[in-house]
C-alpha positions as CSV (number, residue, x, y, z in Angstrom):
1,X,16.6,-30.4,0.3
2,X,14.2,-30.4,3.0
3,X,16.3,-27.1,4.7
4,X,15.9,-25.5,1.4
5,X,12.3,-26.0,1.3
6,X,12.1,-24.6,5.3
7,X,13.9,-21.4,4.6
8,X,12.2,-20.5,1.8
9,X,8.3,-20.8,3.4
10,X,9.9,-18.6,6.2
11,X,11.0,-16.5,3.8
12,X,7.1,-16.5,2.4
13,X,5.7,-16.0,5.6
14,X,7.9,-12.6,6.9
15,X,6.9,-11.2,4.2
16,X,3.4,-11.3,5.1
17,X,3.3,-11.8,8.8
18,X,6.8,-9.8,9.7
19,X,7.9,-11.0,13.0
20,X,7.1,-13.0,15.8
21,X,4.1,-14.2,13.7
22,X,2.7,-10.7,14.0
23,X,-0.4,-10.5,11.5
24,X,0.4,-7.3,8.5
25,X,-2.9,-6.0,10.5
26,X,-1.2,-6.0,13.6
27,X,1.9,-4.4,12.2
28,X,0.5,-1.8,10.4
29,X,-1.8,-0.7,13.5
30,X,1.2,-0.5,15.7
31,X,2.9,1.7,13.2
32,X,-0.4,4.0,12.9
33,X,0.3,4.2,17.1
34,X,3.3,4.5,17.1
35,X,3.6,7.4,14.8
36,X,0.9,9.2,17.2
37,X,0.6,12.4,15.1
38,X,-0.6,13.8,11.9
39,X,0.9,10.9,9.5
40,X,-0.3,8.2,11.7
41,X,-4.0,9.3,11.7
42,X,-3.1,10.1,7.6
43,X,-2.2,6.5,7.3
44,X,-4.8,5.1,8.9
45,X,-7.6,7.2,6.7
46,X,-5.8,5.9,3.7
47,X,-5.8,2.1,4.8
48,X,-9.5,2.7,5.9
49,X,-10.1,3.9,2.4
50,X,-8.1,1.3,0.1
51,X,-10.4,-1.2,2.7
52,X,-13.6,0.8,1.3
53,X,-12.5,1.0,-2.3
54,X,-11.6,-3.1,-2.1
55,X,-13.1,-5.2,0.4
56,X,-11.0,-7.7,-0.4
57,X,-7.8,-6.3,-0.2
58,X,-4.5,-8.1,1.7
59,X,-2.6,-6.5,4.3
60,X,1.0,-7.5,3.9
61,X,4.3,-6.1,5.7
62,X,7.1,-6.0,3.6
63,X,11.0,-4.2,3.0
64,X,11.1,-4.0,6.7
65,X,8.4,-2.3,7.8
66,X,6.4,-0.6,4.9
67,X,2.3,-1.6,4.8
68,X,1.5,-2.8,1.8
69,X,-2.0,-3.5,0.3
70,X,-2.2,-6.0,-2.6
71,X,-5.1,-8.0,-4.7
72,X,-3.9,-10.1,-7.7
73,X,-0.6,-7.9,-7.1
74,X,1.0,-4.9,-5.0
75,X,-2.3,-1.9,-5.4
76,X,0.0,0.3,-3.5
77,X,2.2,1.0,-0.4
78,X,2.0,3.3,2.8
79,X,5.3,4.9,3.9
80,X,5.7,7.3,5.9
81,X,8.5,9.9,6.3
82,X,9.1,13.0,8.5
83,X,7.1,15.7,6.6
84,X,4.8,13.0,4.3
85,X,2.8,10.5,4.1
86,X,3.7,8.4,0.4
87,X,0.8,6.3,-0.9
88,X,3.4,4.8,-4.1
89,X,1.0,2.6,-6.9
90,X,2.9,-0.2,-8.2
91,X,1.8,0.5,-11.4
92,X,0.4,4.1,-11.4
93,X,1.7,5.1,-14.5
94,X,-0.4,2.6,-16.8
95,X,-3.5,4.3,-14.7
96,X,-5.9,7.1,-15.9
97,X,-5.6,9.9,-12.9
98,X,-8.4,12.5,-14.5
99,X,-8.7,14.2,-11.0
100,X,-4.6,14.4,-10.9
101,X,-3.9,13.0,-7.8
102,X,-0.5,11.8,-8.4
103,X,1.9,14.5,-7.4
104,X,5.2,12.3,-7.2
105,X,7.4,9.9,-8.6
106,X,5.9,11.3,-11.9
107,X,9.2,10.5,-14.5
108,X,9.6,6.7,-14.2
109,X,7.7,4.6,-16.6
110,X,6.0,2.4,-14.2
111,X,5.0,3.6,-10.7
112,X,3.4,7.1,-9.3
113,X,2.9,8.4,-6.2
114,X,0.5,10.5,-3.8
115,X,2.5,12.9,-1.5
116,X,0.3,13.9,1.9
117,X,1.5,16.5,3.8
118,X,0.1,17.9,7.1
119,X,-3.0,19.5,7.0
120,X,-4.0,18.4,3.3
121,X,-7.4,17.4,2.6
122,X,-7.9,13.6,0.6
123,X,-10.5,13.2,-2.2
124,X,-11.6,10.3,-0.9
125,X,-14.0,9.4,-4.3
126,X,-11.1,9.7,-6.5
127,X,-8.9,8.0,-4.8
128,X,-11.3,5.5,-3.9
129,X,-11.6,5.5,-7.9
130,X,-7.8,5.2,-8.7
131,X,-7.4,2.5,-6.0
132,X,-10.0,0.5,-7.9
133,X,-8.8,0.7,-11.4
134,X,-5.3,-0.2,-9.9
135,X,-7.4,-3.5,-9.2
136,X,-9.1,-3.9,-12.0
137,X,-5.6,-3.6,-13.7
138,X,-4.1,-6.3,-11.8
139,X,-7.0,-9.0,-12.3
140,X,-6.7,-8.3,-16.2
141,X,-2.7,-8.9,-16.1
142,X,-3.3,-11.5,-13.9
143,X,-5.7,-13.1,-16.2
144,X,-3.0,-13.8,-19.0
């Protein structure tokens, strides 16, 4: 029982530290550096603003090396691929997008997604806005 009850807290804490005991932070600023272009200074304006939009936010690193930033829930991830950068909401189709910001992953019934592409421009108020009512949707489903 008690090995059980080891693996599964390791299990717990990879998910949010990753390896060697590496904090998510850490992790996710290695990633920004080691990118060293255009999708590494994308991803780090998007973390900064997620951080502005929700103060309270949590870093995690998860499914081997994507950032992840989470209250009451997964807000939304940070991937990044050779031509984008993919900001994916957990649960971006149950949220209003009046300034149509989601430009991906727009058929499935529960997440959406932000494609950035080299060069493009962020509204940072309305995704600031979006990041927040992913929030505010977690801490009412996490209410019930």
């Amino acid at each position: 029982m008690k090995k059980v009850t080891n693996a599964v807290k390791t299990m717990k804490s990879e998910s949010k530290e990753g390896k060697g005991g590496d904090s998510p932070s850490r992790l996710i600023d290695a990633r920004i550096k080691e990118l060293g272009d255009w999708r590494g200074e994308m991803l780090s304006r998007i973390r900064a603003l997620v951080k502005q939009a929700d103060p309270d936010v949590v870093e995690e690193w998860k499914w081997r090396g994507v950032p992840v930033w989470s209250h009451d829930g997964l807000i939304c991830t940070g991937e990044t691929y050779k031509n984008v950068v993919k900001m994916t909401f957990a649960k971006g189709a149950a949220l209003k997008d009046s300034s149509g910001l989601f430009n991906s992953s727009l058929d499935g019934n529960t997440r959406r997604a932000i494609d950035f592409h080299q060069g493009d421009e962020i509204d940072e108020q309305a995704l600031k806005t979006l990041i927040r009512a992913a929030v505010a949707l977690n801490k009412s489903t996490a209410r019930r």
